[in-house]
N, C-alpha and C positions, 0 to 999 in steps of 0.2 A: 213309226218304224224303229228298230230294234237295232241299233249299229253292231253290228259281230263281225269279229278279225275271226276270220280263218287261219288257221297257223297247221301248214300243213308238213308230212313229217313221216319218215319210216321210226322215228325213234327208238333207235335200236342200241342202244338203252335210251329212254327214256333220262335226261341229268339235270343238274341245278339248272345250268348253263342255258337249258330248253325256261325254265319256271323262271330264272331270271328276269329273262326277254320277256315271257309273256307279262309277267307283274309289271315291269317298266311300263310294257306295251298298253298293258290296261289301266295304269293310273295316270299314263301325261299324252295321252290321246284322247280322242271323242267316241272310242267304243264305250259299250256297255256290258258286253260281255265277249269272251274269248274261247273258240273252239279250236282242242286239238284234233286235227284230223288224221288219222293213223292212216297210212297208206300204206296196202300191200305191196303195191311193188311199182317204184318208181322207173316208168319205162327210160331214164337215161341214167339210171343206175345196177351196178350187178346184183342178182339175188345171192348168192352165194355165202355172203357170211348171215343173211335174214334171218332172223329166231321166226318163228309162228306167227302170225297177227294175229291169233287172241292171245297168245302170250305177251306182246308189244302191247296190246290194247289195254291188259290187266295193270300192265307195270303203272301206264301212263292214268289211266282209273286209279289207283291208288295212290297215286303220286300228287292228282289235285282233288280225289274228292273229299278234303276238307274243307274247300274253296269253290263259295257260290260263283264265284266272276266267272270261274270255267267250267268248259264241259269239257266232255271225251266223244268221238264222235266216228262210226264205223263204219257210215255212209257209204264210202269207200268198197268195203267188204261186198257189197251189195252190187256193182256196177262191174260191166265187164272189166279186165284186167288187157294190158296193160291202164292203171286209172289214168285219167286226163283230166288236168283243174277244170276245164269248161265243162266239161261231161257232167263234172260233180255239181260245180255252181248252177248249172242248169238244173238241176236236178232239186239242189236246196234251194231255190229260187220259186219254184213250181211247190215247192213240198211246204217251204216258209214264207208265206208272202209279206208277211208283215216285218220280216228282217231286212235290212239293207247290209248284207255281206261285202265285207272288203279283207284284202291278202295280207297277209303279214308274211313276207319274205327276205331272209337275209341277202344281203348286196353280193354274196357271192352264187344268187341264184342269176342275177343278171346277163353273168357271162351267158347262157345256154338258154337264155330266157325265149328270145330270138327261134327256138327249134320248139319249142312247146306249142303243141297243138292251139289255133286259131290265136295265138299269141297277139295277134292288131286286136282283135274283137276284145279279148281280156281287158288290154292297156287301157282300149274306150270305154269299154262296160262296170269295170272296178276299181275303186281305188285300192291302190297299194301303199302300206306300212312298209319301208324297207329301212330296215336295223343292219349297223355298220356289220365285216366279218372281219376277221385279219387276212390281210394282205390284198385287201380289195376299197381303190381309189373313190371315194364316195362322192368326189368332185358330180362325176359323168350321172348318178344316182338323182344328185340334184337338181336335175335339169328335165329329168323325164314328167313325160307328161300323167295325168293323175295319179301323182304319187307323192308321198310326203316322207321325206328322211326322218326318220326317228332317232333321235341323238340317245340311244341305248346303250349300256356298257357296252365294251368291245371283250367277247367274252372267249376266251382262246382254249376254251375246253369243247370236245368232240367226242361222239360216241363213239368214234372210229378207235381213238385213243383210250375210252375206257374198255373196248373189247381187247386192246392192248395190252393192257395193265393186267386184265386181268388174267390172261392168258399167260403172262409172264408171274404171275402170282403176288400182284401188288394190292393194298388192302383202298379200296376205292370207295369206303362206307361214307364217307362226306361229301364223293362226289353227285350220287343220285338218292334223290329222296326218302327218306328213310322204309317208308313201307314198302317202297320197290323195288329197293335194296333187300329186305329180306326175301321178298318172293322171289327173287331173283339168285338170291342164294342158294334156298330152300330147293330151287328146279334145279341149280347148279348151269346157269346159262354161261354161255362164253366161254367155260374150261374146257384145261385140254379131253 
C-alpha cells in the first residue's frame, strides 16, 4: 500500500506557503507521495472571488510538475458539487486500491471540522496530518484521535492576502511558484 496525503484545497492562488507544507509534509512523515486536490467549490466557503478550476488546476500543475513526490489531482471536477472529502475518498478508495490515503489538513480546518459531512466516519476511517495555522491552539490538535500533529513551519502567508496584493498592485513574484506566477500573469488573474 501506497501511503498518499491528500492535501486538499481551492488554491486560489496556488503559493509557496501551499509547496512549503507539502515538502515538510512529505519528507518528516510516512507518506510517499502527496496529492493536491483542487476543489471546485468548497461548500463552507464563498465562490465569489474563485478563478476557473481549470485555471486553479493549471497554476497548481505547473507549480509541482517538476516534483515526482506530487501530483495534481481533478478528481473533484468529476463528482457532484457542492464536493465532500468522503464522497471523494470513497471514490479514490474504490478507483486506488492499492493506496492507503490519509488528510493533510491545516489546524485551522478544525474549527468547522465538526459540520463536514460524515465527519465521525472520516476521523475512524483516516488518518490525518494536521500542520500548525496562525492563531490556532494546537494543544486541542494533539489529542485528537487518528491524527498526527506535524510540527511544519507556521507559514502566515495566504492566498486571500495574495489576491490582495495584487489587487492593490503589489509585485508578489516570490510569493507563488514561478511558472504559475507567469501563467497567472499572462491571464492577468486577480486584477482589477
Amino acid at each position: 500500500m501506497t501511503k498518499t496525503g491528500l492535501y486538499f484545497g481551492s488554491f486560489n492562488p496556488i503559493h509557496i506557503g501551499h509547496l512549503a507544507i507539502a515538502n515538510f509534509i512529505i519528507e518528516f512523515s510516512n507518506l510517499q507521495q502527496l496529492w493536491f486536490v483542487v476543489s471546485p467549490q468548497n461548500p463552507l466557503k464563498e465562490k465569489k472571488t474563485l478563478l476557473k478550476d481549470y485555471d486553479r488546476l493549471e497554476m497548481v500543475r505547473l507549480a509541482v510538475e517538476d516534483d515526482d513526490r506530487f501530483r495534481v489531482s481533478d478528481i473533484e471536477f468529476r463528482l457532484p458539487t457542492p464536493s465532500y472529502t468522503i464522497d471523494t475518498l470513497a471514490y479514490l478508495e474504490e478507483k486506488y486500491p492499492n493506496k492507503e490515503f490519509q488528510l493533510v489538513m491545516g489546524a485551522d480546518g478544525l474549527r468547522t471540522f465538526h459540520k463536514w459531512k460524515h465527519a465521525t466516519l472520516i476521523e475512524k476511517k483516516y488518518h490525518r496530518l494536521i500542520y500548525p495555522r496562525p492563531g490556532v491552539n494546537m494543544e486541542a490538535a494533539a489529542h485528537l484521535p487518528n491524527a498526527t500533529v506535524v510540527e511544519a513551519p507556521l507559514m502566515e502567508i495566504s492566498s486571500s492576502f495574495i489576491r490582495s496584493a495584487i489587487l492593490d498592485g503589489k509585485d508578489i513574484r516570490h510569493l507563488v511558484p514561478e511558472k504559475a506566477y507567469r501563467y497567472m500573469r499572462e491571464m492577468h488573474f486577480y486584477e482589477k
